[in-house]
C-alpha positions as CSV (number, residue, x, y, z in Angstrom):
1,X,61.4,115.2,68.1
2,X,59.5,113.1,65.9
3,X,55.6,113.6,66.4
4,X,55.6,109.7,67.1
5,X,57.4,109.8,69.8
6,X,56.2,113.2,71.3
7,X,52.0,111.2,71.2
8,X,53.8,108.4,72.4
9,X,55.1,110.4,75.9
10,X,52.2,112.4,76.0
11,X,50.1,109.1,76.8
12,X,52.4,107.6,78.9
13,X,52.0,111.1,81.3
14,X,48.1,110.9,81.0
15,X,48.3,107.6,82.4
16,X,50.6,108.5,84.7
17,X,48.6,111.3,86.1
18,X,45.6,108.8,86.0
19,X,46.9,105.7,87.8
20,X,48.2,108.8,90.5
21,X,44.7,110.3,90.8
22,X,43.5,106.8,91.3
23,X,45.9,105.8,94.4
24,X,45.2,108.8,95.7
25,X,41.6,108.9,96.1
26,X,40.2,105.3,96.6
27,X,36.0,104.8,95.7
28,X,34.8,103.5,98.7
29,X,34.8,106.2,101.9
30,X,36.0,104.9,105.3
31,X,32.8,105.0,106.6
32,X,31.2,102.6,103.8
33,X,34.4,100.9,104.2
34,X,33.6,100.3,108.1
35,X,30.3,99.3,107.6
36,X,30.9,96.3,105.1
37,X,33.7,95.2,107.5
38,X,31.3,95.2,110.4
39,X,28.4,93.6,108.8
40,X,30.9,90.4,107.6
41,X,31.4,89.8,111.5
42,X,27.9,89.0,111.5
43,X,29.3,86.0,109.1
44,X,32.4,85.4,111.2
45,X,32.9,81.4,113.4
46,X,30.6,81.9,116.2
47,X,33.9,82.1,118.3
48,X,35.9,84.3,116.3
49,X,32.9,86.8,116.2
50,X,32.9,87.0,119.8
51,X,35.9,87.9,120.4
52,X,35.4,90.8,117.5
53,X,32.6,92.0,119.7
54,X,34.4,92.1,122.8
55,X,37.6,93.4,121.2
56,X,35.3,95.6,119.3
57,X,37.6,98.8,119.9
58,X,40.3,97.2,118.6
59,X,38.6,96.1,115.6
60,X,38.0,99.8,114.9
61,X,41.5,100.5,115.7
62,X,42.5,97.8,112.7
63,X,40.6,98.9,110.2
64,X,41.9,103.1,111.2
65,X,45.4,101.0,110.5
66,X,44.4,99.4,107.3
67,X,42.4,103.0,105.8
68,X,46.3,105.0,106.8
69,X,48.0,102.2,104.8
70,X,49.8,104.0,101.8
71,X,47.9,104.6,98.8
72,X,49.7,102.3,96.7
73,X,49.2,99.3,99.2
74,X,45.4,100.0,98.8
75,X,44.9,99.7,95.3
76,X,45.4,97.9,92.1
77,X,48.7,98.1,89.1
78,X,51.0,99.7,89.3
79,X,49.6,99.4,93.5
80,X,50.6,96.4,95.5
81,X,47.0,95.9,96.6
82,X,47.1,91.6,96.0
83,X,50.7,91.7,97.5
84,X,49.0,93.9,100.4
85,X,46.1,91.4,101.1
86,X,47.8,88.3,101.2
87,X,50.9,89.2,102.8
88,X,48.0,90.7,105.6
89,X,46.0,87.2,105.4
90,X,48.9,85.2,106.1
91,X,50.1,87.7,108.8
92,X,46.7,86.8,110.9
93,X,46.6,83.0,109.8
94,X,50.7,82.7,111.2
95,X,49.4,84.8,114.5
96,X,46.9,82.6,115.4
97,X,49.2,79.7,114.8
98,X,51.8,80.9,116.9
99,X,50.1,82.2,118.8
100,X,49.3,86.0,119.9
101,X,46.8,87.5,122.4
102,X,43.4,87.5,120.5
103,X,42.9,90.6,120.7
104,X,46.2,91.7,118.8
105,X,44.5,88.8,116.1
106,X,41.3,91.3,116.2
107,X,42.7,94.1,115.6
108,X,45.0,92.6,112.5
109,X,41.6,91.3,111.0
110,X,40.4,94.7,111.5
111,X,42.9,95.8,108.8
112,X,42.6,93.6,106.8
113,X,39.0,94.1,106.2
114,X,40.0,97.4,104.7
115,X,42.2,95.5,102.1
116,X,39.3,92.9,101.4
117,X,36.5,96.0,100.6
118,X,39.8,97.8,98.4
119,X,39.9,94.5,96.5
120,X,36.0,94.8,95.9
121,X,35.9,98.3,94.9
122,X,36.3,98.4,90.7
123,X,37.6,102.1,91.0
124,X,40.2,100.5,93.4
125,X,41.8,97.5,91.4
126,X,42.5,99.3,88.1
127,X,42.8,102.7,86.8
128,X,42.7,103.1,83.3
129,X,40.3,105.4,82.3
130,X,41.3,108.2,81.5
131,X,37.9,109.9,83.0
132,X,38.3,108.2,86.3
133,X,39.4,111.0,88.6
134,X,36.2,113.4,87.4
135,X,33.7,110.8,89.4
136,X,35.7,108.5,91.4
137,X,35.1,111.4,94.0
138,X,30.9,110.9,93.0
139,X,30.7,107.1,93.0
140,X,32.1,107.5,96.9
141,X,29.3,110.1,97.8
142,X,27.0,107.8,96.0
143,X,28.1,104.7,97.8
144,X,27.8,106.5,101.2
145,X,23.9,107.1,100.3
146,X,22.9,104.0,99.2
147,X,24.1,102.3,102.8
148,X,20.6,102.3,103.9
149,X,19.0,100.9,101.0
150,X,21.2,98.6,99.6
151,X,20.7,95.1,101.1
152,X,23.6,93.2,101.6
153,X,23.4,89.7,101.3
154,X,25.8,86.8,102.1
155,X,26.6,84.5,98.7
156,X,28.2,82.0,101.0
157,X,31.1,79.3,102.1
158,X,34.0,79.6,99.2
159,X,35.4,76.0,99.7
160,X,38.4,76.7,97.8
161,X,39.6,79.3,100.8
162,X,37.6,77.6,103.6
163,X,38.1,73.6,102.9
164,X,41.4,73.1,100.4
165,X,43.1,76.7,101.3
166,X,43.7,78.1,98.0
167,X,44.4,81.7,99.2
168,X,46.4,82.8,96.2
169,X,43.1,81.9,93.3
170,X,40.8,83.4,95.9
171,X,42.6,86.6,96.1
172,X,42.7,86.5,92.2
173,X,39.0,85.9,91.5
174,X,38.1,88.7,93.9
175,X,40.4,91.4,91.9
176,X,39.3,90.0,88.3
177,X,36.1,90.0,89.4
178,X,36.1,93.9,90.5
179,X,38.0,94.6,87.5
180,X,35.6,93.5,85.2
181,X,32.9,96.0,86.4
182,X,35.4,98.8,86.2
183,X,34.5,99.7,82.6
184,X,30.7,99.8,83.3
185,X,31.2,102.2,86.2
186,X,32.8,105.0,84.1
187,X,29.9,104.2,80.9
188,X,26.8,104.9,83.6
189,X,28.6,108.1,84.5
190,X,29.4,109.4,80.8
191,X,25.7,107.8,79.9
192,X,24.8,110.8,78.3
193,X,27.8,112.2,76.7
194,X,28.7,114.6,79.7
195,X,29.4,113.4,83.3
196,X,26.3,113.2,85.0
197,X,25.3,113.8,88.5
198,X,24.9,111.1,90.9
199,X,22.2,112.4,92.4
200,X,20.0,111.5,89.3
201,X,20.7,107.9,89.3
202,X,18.3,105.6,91.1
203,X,18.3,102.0,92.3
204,X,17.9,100.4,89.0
205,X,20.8,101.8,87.6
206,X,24.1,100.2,87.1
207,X,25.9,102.3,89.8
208,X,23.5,100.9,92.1
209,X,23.8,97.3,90.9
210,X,28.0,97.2,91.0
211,X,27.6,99.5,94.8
212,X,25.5,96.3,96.4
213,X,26.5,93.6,95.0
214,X,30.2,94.6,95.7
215,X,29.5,95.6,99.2
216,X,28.0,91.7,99.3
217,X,31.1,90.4,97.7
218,X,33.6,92.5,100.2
219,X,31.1,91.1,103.2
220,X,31.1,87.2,102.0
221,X,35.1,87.4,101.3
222,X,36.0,88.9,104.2
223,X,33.8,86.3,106.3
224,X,35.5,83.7,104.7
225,X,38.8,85.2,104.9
226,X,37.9,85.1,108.7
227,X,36.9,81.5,108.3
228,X,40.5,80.3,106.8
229,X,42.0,82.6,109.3
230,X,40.5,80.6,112.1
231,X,40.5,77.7,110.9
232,X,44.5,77.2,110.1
233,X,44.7,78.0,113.5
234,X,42.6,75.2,115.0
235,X,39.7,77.0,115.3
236,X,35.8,75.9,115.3
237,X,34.4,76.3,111.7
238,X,31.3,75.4,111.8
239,X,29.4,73.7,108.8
240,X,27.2,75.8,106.5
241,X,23.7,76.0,106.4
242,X,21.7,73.3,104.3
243,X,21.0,73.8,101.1
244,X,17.9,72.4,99.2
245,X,18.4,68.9,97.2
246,X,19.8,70.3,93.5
247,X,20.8,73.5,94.7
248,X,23.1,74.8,91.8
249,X,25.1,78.0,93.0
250,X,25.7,80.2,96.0
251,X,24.2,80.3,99.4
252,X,22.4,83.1,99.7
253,X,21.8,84.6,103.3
254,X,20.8,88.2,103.9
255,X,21.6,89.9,107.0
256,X,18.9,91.3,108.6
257,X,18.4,94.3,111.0
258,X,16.0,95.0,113.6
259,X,14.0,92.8,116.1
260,X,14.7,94.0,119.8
261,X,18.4,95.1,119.9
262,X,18.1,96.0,123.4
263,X,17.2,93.1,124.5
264,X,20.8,92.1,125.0
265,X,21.3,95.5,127.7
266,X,21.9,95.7,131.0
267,X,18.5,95.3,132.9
268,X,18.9,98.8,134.9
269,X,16.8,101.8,136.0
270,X,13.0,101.9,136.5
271,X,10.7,99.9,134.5
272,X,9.1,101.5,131.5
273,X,5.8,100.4,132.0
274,X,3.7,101.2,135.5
275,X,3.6,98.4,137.8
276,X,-0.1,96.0,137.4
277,X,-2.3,96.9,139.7
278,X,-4.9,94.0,138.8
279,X,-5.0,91.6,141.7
280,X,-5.4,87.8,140.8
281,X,-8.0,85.6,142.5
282,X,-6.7,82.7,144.8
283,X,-6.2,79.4,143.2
């Protein structure tokens, strides 16, 4: 066999072997992959939202659905992730239309949350590094503990999805996007020659650059995923926020935590603080 042709087959098995390590270990864990689909309901048409929260089981069960979807659904060539995400978009927008129980609508958006984050994870939309599977397996641990530093921020309304319903060139920005930062994720790894630790890196590092603002990116599509969804369906979409005169670029909104959670509980149970005993004069 000429030695041509023997380098020639020996590439196309270490590709192989490659593109089959990738489907079968995705970057993003399920539970970073649950919180980024959560946090985007916070973005969600105030009416869509609540149903989300009330149907909020559901929405778990969807995205269970979407994270036991065959590997090669969830991830990029030779995967069917696009076909996967837009076959799943239209699947909610032609429920909603004809229509089904909301909650059967919640739990569908559930799974395709999972889809949107896949499509915003670089290690999920291409695999052709040869290097990937030796810290795909990091970038996941290092993703999980980042969640509480990493502030995810909403870039906005996309009007081609949201206001002329060009699903196909959304879907294809999102992936081209991801794919472009796919390179940079294996150099910060290899930085040093040898495959470095991900413990070492810290947040000015490019790991920690392509973790948030992918995890914004996978929040904002989804939202407005969510948006088209409802809206082909006759639902409320409300206008966006104003912008300043001159404004060039996206809206930026950060979602912020804290402030008195509980205020929103049941009113139950013995009050926390001792009842006054100061007596008021008459009027």
């Amino acid at each position: 066999m000429p030695e041509a042709v023997t380098r020639s087959t020996a590439r196309r098995v270490s590709t192989a072997v490659v593109v089959l390590a990738g489907l079968a270990s995705l970057a993003w864990s399920p539970g970073t992959t649950r919180h980024v689909a959560w946090k985007a309901v916070g973005f969600f048409p105030p009416d869509l939202a609540r149903q989300v929260r009330k149907h909020h089981r559901l929405y778990d069960q969807g995205i269970q659905d979407g994270l036991r979807l065959p590997p090669a659904w969830r991830a990029g060539p030779p995967g069917k992730l696009r076909d996967a995400l837009l076959a799943q978009a239209r699947k909610c927008s032609d429920d909603l239309r004809r229509p089904v129980p909301l909650r059967d609508l919640v739990r569908e958006l559930g799974t395709l949350a999972v889809l949107v984050a896949d499509a915003n994870d670089p290690l999920a939309v291409t695999h052709t590094d040869p290097r990937e599977s030796s810290y795909a397996g990091s970038y996941q641990d290092y993703a999980d503990s980042i969640l509480d530093r990493v502030r995810v921020v909403y870039y906005g309304r996309d009007p081609r999805l949201v206001g002329r319903g060009q699903l196909d060139d959304f879907v294809g920005t999102t992936l081209n996007r991801s794919r472009s930062w796919y390179s940079l994720l294996g150099e910060e790894f290899y930085r040093t020659g040898s495959l470095r630790d991900w413990r070492t890196f810290d947040d000015r590092s490019v790991a920690f650059g392509i973790a948030g603002v992918s995890l914004s990116h996978a929040m904002t599509d989804m939202a407005n995923l969510a948006a088209w969804v409802w809206g082909s369906g006759g639902g409320l979409v409300p206008t966006p926020l104003p912008t300043p005169a001159g404004h060039r670029g996206p809206t930026i909104v950060v979602s912020l935590d804290g402030g008195f959670p509980e205020r929103n509980q049941p009113k139950r149970g013995a009050p926390v603080m001792p009842t006054s005993k100061i007596q008021l004069p008459p009027p």
